[in-house]
N, C-alpha and C positions, 0 to 999 in steps of 0.2 A: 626474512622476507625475500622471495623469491623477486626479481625485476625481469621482466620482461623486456630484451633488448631490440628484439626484432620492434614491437609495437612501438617504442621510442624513435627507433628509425625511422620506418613509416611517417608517426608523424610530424618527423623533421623533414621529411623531405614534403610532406602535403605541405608544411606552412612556406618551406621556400619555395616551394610551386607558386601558392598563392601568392605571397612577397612578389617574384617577379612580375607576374600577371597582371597585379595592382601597377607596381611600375612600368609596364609598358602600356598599359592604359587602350589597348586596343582590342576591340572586338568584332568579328564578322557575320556578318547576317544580316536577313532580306529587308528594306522598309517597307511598311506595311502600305501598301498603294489606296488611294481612295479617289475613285473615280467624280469628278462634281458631274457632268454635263457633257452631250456630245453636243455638234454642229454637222448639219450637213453641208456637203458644195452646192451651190448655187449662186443666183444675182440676187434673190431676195434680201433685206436687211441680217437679218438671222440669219446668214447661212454664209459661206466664204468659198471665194473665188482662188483656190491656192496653188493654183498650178498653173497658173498664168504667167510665167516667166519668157514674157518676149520683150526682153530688154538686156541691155549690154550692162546692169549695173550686176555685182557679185554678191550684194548683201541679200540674205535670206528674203522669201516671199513674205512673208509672216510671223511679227514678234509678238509675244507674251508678256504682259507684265500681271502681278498680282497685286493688292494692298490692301489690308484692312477688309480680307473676303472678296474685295471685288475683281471681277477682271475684265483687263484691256488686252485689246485683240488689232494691233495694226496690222490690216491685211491690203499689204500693197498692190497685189494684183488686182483687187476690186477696188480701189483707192478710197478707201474707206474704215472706219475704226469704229469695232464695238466695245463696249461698256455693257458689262453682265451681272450680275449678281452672282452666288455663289450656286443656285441651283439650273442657274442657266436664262434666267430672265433678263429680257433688253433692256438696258435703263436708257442709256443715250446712244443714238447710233449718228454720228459724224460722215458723213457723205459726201463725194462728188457729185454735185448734181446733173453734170452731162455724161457722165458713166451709168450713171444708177438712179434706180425709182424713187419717187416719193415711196417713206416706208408706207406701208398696207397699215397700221393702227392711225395714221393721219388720216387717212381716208375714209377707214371706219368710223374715227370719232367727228368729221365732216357730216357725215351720212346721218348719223344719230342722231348729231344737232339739228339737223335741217327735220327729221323726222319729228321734233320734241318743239319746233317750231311752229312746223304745222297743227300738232297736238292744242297747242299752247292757243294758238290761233283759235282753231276752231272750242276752246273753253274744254276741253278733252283732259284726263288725266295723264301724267308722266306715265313714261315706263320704270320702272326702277332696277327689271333687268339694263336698259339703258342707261340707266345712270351710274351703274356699276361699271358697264364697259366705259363713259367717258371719264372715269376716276381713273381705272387705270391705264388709258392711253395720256392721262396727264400728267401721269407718275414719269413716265417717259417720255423720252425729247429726242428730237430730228435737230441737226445741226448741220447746214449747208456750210463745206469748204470745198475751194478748187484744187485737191491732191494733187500731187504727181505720183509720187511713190513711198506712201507716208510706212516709217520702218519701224526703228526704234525707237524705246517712248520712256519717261518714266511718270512717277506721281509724287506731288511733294505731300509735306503732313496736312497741308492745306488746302489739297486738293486740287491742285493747279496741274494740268496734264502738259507737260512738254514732248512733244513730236519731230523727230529728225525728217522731215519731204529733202525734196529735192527743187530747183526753181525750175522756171520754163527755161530754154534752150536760149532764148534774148539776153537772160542775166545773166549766163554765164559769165562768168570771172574766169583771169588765166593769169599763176603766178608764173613769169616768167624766170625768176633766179629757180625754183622749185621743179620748171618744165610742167606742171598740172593743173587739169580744170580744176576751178574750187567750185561749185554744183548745188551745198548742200547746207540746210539750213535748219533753224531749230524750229518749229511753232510753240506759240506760247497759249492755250486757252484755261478759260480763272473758271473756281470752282462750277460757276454756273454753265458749263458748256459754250461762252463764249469768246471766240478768239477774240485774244485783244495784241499781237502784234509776235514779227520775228524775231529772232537772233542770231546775230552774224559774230565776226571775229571780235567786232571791236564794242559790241552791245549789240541792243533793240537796233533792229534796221543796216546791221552793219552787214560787212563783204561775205560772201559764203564761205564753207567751211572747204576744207582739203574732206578727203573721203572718211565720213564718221566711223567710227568703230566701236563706241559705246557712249552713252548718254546719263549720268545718276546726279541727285540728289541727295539732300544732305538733310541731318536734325534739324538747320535754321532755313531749310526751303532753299538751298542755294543751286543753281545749277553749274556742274561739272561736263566739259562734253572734251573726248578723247578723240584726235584724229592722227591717221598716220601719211606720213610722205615716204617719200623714198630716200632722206636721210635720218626720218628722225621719228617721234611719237611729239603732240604737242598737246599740252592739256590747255581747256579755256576753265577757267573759274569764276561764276558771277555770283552777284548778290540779289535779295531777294527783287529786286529791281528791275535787273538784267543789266546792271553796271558791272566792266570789266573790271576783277580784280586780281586777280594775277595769271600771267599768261608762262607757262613751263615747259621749256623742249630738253625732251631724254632723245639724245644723238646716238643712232646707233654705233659710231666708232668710238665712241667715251663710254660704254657701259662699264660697270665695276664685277668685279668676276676673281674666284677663291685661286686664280693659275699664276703662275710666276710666267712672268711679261717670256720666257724664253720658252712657251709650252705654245704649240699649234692648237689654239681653240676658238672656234666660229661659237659667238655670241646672237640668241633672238630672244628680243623681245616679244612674252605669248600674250602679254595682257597687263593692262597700268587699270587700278580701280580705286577710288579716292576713299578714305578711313569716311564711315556716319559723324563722328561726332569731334574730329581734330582734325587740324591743317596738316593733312598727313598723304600721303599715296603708296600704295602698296604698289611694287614692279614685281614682276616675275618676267626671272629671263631662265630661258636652255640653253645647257652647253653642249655643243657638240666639237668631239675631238678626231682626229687626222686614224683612219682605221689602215694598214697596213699588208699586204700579206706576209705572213709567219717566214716564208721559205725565200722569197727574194726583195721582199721590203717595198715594194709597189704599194706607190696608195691603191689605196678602192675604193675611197670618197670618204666622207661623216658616218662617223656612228651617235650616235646620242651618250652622252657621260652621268649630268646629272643636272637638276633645277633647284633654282634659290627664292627666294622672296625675301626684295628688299623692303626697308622702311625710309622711305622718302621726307623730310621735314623740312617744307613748305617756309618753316619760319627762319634756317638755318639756310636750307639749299642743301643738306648735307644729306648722304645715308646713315642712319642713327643705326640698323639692326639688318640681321640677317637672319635667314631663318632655312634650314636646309629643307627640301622636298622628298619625300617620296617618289622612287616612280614606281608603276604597275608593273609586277611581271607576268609576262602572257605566254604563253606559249604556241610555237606551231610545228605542221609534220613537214619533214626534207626530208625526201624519199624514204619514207616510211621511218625515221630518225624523229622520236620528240625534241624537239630544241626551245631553249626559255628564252628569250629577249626582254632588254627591254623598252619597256612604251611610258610615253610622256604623258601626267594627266595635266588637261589643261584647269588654268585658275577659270572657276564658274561663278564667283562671288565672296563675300566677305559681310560677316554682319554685324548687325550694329553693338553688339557686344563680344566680338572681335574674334570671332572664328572666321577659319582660311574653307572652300567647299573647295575640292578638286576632283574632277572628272573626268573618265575617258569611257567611250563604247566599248561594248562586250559582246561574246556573242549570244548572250541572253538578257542586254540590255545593256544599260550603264556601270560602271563600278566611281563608285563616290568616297573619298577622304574627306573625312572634319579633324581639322587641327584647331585649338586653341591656342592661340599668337603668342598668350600669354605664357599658361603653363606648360606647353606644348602636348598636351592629351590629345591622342588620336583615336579615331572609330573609322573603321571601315565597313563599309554600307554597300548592297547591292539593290539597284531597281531594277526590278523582272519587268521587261518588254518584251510581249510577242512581236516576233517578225513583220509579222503583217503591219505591225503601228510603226513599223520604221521608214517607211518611205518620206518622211518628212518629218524632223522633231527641233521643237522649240522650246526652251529651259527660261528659268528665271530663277533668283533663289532670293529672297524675298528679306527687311532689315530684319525679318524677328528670325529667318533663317526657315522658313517653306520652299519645298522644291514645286514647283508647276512647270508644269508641263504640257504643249499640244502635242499630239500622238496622232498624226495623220495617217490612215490606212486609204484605200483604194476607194472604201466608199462614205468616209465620214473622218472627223477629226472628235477627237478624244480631250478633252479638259482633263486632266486629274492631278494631284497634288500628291506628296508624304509630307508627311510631321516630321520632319527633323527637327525642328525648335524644340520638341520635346525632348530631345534627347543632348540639346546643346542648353539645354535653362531657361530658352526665355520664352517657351509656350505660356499665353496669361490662364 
């Protein structure tokens, strides 16, 4: 019998193709975008005021959050927060009421009833076009609060919406060992749209926070709130209550870092985001190292080297894990010279079954990582943005692991979402 040795090669080399492939677990390619809903700019309830940034604070005009299909829309510039559905319907719209109108469906369903009155009065029959529109202005709800600059938000499994504002300018707080105002506070409002009280450092009603930098919750409804000074990151941890239960400061001159104490490496911290479902925190910090010139040894500042994700345990105080990062290589033209670099993606999220998201801008959008914590499987992912929708963008990445997204352009803002859940397990 003759053997055919070439065809034996071949397909030894297809199956340690595949072999590899399988073990590096990684694949590239677009997710597939699905627009829910735009918004236009405006003062009306429905519409967002986003470009109103006349204020000395640096956190974004406008956060996103998703849950459960619906979405929140803190748009500080119009001091005000919508509640949407998934195809873009108001459910609850949260208000300043000396910025902004009564919403126009209060008014309507006013009008009707005074119409169904008169009706009723004179022994007249209903309308029942009208009784359709006062069903669905009842579906929805007006909720007077006096915002300042209401930001970050998130939702617990409960429905309980927490709100980072800001106070008036009388309460300010000044920590004086820290040198900073403390400003900023959490709101608290329970499933039924109404507020029932703040949270400060020390619980309900306690001192303002140092400058927020993220806000989450947790499986048992707990809230987490992240702020940073200018020595440290300090996380607040409460219970379903808004009892303090443990308060954590990561010091920026004690971080933990893979360098022998005799190597020149500047340490940041890019983001602390607390595990769904354990007493746990994930750190992510960048190293940047001492860059040199080749020919007479002069610094030339930082370069970027590489990024870690630790595992923080709440119970111990210890780092239990580490996890090395990716970074993105990009490239650009120096004098007509391709050159690679590389770029930091930053931590966008983590979810509740324990993928890492990592992101950074591209020049056709985003470029996105998912690592599993666990097994370390990775995908790489591209979301295609036109241009035009860059002028303003706001991310969330959701616990089943949905990206949403605002896509502000020039004359509207964009809602749209991917399924990554689908491709991380836990789409239902």
């Amino acid at each position: 019998m003759k053997i055919n040795f070439k065809k034996i090669i071949f397909n030894i080399i297809c199956l340690i193709s595949v072999f590899f492939a399988g073990c590096t677990n990684e694949t590239s390619a677009d997710l597939e975008r699905e627009e829910k809903f735009t918004l236009a700019y405006g003062s009306f309830e429905d519409e967002l005021n986003l470009f109103n940034l006349n204020s000395s604070y640096t956190r974004p005009d406008t956060q996103i959050f998703m849950k459960d299909g619906l979405f929140y829309i803190a748009n500080s510039g119009g001091q005000k927060i919508l509640k949407l559905s998934s195809f873009g319907d108001l459910l609850t719209f949260f208000y300043n009421p000396e910025t902004n109108t009564p919403p126009l469906f209060l008014e309507n369903e006013a009008k009707n009833e005074e119409k169904e009155e008169e009706k009723t009065e004179k022994g007249g029959e209903t309308n029942s076009d009208t009784e359709q529109v006062s069903i669905a202005a009842a579906t929805r709800l007006a909720v007077k609060y006096p915002f300042n600059r209401p930001g970050l938000l998130s939702v617990t499994n409960s429905k309980q919406l927490f709100v980072a504002d800001s106070v008036d300018d009388e309460k300010i707080e000044y920590d004086h060992e820290e040198n900073l105002a403390l400003r900023e506070i959490i709101l608290r409002f329970d499933e039924e749209g109404n507020f029932t009280d703040y949270i400060g450092q020390e619980g309900a009603g306690g001192t303002p926070f140092p400058s927020i930098e993220g806000i989450y919750t947790n499986a048992n409804n707990e809230l987490i709130v992240v702020c940073r000074t200018q020595t440290s990151l300090k996380i607040y941890w409460y219970d379903v209550t808004g009892a303090l239960l443990y308060k954590i400061p990561i010091f920026f001159d004690a971080l933990p870092g893979p360098y022998s104490e005799s190597e020149n490496i500047f340490s940041s911290v890019d983001k602390i985001i607390p595990d769904f479902n354990e007493l746990r925190l994930y750190v992510k910090i960048d190293y940047y190292g001492e860059e040199k010139d080749s020919a007479t040894q002069a610094s030339l500042g930082v370069k970027y080297d590489k990024s870690c994700l630790y595992f923080l345990n709440l119970k111990t105080g210890k780092y239990e894990r580490k996890v090395d990062l990716n970074f993105y290589e990009d490239t650009e033209s120096d004098n007509g010279e391709i050159r690679k670099f590389k770029k930091v993606y930053e931590l966008a999220g983590v979810t509740e079954n324990g993928w890492c998201y990592l992101s950074t801008p591209t020049e056709s959008g985003y470029a996105f990582e998912l690592i599993d914590l666990k097994s370390q499987k990775r995908y790489k992912k591209n979301l295609m943005i036109e241009n035009s929708e860059m002028m303003y963008n706001a991310f969330h990445i959701s616990s089943k692991g949905i990206i949403s997204a605002l896509l502000a352009s020039e004359d509207k803002a964009v809602i749209a979402w991917w399924r990554a859940d689908k491709i991380i397990g836990s789409a239902n």
